[in-house]
C-alpha positions in Angstrom: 7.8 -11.2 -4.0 5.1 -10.5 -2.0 0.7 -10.8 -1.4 1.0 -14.8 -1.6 -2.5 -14.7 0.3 -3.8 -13.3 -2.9 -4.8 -15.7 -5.0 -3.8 -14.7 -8.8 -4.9 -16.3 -12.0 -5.9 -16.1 -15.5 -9.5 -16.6 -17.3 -9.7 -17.2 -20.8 -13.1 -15.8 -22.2 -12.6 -15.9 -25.8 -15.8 -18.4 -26.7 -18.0 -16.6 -23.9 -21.1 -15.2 -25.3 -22.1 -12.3 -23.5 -26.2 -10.5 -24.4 -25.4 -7.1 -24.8 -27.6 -6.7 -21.5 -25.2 -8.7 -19.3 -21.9 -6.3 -19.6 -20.1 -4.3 -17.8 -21.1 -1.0 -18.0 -23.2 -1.2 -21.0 -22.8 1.5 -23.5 -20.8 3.6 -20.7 -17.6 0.6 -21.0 -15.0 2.6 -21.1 -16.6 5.2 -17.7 -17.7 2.5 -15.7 -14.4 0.2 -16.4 -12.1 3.9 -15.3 -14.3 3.8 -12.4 -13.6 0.1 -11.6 -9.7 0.7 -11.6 -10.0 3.7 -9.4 -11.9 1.9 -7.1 -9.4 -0.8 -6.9 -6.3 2.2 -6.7 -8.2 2.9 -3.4 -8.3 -0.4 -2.2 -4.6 -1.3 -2.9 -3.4 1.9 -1.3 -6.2 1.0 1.7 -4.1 -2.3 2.0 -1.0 -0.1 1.7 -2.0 1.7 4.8 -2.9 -0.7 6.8 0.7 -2.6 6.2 2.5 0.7 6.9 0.5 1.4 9.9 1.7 -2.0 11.0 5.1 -2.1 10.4 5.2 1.3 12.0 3.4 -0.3 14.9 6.1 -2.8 15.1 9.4 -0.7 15.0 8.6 1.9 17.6 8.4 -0.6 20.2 11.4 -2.6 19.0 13.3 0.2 18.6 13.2 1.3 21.6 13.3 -2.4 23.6 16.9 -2.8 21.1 19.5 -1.7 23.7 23.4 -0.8 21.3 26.0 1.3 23.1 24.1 1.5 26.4 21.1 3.0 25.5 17.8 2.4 22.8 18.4 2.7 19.3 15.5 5.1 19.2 17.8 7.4 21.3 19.9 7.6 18.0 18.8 10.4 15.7 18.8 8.7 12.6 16.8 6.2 13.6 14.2 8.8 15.2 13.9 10.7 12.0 13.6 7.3 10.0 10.4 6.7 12.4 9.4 9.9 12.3 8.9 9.9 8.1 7.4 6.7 8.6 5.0 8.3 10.6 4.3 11.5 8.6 4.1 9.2 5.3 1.9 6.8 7.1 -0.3 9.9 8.2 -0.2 11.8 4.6 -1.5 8.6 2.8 -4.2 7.7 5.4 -5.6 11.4 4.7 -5.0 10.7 0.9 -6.9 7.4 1.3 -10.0 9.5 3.2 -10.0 11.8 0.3 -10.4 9.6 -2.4 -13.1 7.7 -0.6 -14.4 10.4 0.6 -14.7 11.8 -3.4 -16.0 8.3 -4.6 -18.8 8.6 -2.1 -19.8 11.9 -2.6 -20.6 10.7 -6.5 -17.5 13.3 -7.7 -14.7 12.7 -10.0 -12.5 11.0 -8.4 -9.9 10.0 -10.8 -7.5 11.9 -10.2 -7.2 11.6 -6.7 -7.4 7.7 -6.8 -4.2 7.7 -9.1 -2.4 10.1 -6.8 -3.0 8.3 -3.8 -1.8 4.8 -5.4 1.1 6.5 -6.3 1.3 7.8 -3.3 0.7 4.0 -1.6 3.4 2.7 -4.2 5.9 4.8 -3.3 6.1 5.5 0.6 4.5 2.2 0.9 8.0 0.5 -0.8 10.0 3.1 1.5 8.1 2.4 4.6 8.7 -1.2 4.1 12.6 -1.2 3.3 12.9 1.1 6.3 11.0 -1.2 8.8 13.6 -3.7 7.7 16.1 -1.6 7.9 15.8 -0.3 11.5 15.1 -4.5 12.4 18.7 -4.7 11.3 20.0 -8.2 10.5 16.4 -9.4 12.5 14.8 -7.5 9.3 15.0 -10.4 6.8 14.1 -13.2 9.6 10.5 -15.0 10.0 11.0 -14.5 13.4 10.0 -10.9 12.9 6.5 -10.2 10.9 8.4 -6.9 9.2 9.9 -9.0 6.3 6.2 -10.0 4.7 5.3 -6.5 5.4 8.0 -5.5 3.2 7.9 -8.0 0.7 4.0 -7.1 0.8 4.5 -3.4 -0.1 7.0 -4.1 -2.4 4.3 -5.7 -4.2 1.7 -2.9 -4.1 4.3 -0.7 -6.7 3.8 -3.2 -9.6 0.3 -4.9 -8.8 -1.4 -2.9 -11.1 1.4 -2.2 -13.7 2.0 1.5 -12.6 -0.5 4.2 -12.2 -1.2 7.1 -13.9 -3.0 10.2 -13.1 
């Protein structure tokens, strides 16, 4: 549905012969390979920021250039509180982001916090999306507007990895 810019494929490395020197992690596999995922949790929901930060970008503007009844959408108040979680989730997962990096750089567990925050990404990134499309109205599903990729995009972060768990 959505991240076509990411190229995805498969490897097959079933006759690879690996010295025992030239592996991941070495005898810490299974630590360095938990540390690896929770690196990339932070990355995806880094990516998942940066989309809702744009389609939040996107809809204040529009909403209040979209003129119904006399007056700008954004005047309506279901519409204002629909921008106004955007922009609290938006805020919440940018300091859930810092946190987790923050954690990873510092050399301190930072497990759990990665697997929060992706969840957190996954989530309000989804909601973020459908609502950008939502305020676009019947302009939300066009490729005139950038706000459908976002979407489709973000719908995609949910089930990149399969789910997280903390």
């Amino acid at each position: 549905m959505g991240l076509k810019g990411a190229p995805l494929s498969q490897i097959n490395l079933s006759s690879c012969k690996i010295n025992a020197s030239q592996k991941l992690g070495g005898h810490n596999y299974s630590i360095n390979y938990k540390s690896l995922v929770d690196s990339s949790r932070i990355g995806m929901s880094a990516l998942a920021l940066g989309v809702c930060q744009a389609v939040l970008d996107y809809v204040v503007p529009y909403t209040n250039e979209r003129v119904a009844f006399d007056e700008p959408i954004s005047n309506r108040q279901s519409v204002a509180f629909m921008i106004a979680d955007m922009a609290i989730e938006t805020e919440a997962l940018r300091l859930m982001v810092y946190k987790s990096s923050a954690l990873k750089d510092l050399g301190e567990d930072f497990h759990k916090q990665a697997s929060l925050t992706y969840r957190f990404a996954a989530h309000h990134g989804m909601k973020i999306g459908t609502d950008g499309v939502q305020l676009l109205g019947g302009h939300g599903f066009t490729h005139e507007h950038p706000v459908e990729l976002w979407y489709r995009n973000l719908r995609a972060i949910g089930i990149f990895e399969g789910g997280a768990g903390v």
